[in-house]
C-alpha positions in Angstrom: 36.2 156.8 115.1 32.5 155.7 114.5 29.9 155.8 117.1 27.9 152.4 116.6 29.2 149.1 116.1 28.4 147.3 113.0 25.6 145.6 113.0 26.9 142.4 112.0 27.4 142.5 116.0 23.8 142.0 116.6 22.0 140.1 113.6 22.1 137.0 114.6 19.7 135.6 117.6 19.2 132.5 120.1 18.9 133.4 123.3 15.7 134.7 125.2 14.1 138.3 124.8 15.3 141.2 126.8 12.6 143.8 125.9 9.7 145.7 127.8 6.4 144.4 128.4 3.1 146.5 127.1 1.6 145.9 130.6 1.3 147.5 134.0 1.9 144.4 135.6 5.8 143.8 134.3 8.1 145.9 136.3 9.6 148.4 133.8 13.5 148.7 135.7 14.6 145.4 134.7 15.0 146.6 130.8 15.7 150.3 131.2 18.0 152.6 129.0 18.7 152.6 125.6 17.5 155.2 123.0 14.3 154.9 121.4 12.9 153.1 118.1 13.7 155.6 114.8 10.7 154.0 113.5 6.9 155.5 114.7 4.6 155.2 112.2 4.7 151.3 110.1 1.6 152.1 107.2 1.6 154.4 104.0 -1.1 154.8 101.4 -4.8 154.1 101.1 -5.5 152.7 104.5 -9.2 153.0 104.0 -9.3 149.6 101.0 -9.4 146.3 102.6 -6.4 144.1 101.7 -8.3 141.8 100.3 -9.5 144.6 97.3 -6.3 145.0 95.9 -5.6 143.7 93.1 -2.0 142.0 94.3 -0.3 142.2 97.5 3.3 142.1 97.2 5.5 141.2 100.3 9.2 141.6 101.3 10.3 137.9 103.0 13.5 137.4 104.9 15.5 134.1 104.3 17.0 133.5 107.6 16.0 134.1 111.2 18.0 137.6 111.9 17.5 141.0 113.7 16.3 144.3 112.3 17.4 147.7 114.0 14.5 149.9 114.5 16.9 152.5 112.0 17.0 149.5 109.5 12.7 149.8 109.3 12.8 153.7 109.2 14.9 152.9 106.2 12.4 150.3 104.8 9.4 152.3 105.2 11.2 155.5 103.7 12.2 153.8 100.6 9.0 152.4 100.0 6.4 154.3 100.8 8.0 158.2 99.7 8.7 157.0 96.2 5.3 154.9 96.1 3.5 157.9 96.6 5.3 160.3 93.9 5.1 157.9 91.3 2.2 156.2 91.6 -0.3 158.3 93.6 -1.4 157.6 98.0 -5.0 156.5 96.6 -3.2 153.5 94.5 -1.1 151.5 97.1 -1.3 150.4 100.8 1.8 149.8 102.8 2.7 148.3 106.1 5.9 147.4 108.0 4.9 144.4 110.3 7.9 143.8 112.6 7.6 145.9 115.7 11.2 146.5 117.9 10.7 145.3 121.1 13.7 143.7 121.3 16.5 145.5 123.2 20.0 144.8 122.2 22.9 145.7 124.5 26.5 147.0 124.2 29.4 146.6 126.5 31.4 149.6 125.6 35.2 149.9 126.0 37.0 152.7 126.6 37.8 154.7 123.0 41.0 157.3 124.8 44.7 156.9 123.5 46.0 153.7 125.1 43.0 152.3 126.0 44.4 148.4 124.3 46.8 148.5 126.9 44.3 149.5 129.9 40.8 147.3 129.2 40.5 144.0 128.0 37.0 143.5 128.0 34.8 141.1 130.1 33.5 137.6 128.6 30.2 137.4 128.6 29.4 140.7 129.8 25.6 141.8 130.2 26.2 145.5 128.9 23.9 148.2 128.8 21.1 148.8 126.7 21.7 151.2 123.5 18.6 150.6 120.7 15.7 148.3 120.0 15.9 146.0 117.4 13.0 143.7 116.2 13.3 139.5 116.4 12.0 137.7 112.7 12.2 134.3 111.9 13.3 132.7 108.6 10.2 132.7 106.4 8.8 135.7 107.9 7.3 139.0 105.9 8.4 142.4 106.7 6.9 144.1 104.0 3.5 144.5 102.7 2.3 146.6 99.4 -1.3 146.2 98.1 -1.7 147.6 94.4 -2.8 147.3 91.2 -1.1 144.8 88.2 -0.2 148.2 86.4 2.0 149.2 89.6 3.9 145.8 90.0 7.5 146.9 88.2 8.0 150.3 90.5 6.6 148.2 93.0 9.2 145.4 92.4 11.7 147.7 92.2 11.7 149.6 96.0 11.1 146.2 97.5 14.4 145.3 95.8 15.9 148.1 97.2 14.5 147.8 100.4 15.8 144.3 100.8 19.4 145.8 100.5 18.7 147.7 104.3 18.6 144.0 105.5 21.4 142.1 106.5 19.7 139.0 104.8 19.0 137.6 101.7 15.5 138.7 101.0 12.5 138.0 98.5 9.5 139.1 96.5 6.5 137.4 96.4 2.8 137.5 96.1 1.2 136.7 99.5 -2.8 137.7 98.7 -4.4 138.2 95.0 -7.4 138.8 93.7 -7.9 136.5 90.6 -5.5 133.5 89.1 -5.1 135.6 86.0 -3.6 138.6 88.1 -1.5 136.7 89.9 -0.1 134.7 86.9 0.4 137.8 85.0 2.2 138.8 88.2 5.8 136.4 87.3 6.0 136.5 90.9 6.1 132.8 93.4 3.2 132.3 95.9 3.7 132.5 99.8 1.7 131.3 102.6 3.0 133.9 105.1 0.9 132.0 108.1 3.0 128.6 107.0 6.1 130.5 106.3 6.1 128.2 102.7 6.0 128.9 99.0 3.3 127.2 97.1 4.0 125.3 94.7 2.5 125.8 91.1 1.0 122.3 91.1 -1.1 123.1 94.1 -1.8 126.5 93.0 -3.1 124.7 90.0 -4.9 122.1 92.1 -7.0 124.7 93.9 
């Protein structure tokens, strides 16, 4: 019998945070237990070239507002950034994960011994206890960023692709920062304002 529940259980969102709070002031019991995020470190790469030097920066964009398990961005970030750096070198690419799990997500567990259908029922709308950290995005929003040069862009292209398949989401590729018009036509890629959460049309890219 497996351990964890799908996550299809805990994708979707609406209600209001139940997570930790990064200050002294926030009393730490009323969100305590669960295991801890997978996920430690969210860069890869050259960290020491400004964004705005690379040639392209290529993001990852969800398509709906969903939840990511703190396993589902160890995932991300191994894909990426592992194969980035045998193929293409550390000094030729920057990488960063920008969701951070605060969220905590809960569980209600039932009882899993022979006959246990006949003894528990369940509870409706049971609080449950606290079993991971997951982190909250928005439709629109980027969840991962990779700086590099035109040269780069198909094995670039490609582990975002299969990045996006550790999502439960439809999910796409898209240039958020570039350096010249040429690059970024050269690119075949659509432009995103990641502050707006919007694509940019080519006629305004063309009016600017």
């Amino acid at each position: 019998m497996a351990n964890k529940r799908p996550w299809k259980c805990y994708s979707s969102w609406s209600r209001r945070p139940y997570q930790h709070k990064r200050s002294a002031n926030h009393r730490r019991e009323y969100a305590r237990g669960g295991a801890q995020s997978k996920i430690v470190r969210f860069w890869g790469g050259n960290k020491e070239v400004p964004w705005e030097d690379w040639e392209l920066v290529i993001s990852l964009k969800v398509d709906r507002q969903i939840q990511i398990s703190s396993n589902s961005l160890e995932a991300i970030r191994i894909t990426i950034n592992s194969p980035l750096q045998n193929k293409i070198g550390r000094s030729n690419y920057r990488f960063r994960v920008r969701p951070k799990p605060f969220q905590k997500y809960r569980e209600n567990r039932m009882l899993a011994f022979a006959g246990a259908d006949r003894v528990q029922s369940g509870m409706r709308r049971s609080f449950g206890r606290s079993t991971g950290v997951c982190a909250r995005v928005r439709a629109g929003a980027v969840v991962a960023d990779v700086g590099t040069s035109l040269k780069y862009i198909d094995v670039v292209r490609n582990r975002l692709r299969i990045a996006s398949m550790k999502i439960s989401s439809p999910c796409s590729i898209v240039i958020t920062k570039y350096k010249t018009p040429e690059l970024f036509k050269q690119s075949g890629l659509p432009l995103y304002d990641d502050k707006k959460r919007r694509e940019v049309p080519m006629f305004e890219f063309a009016a600017a």
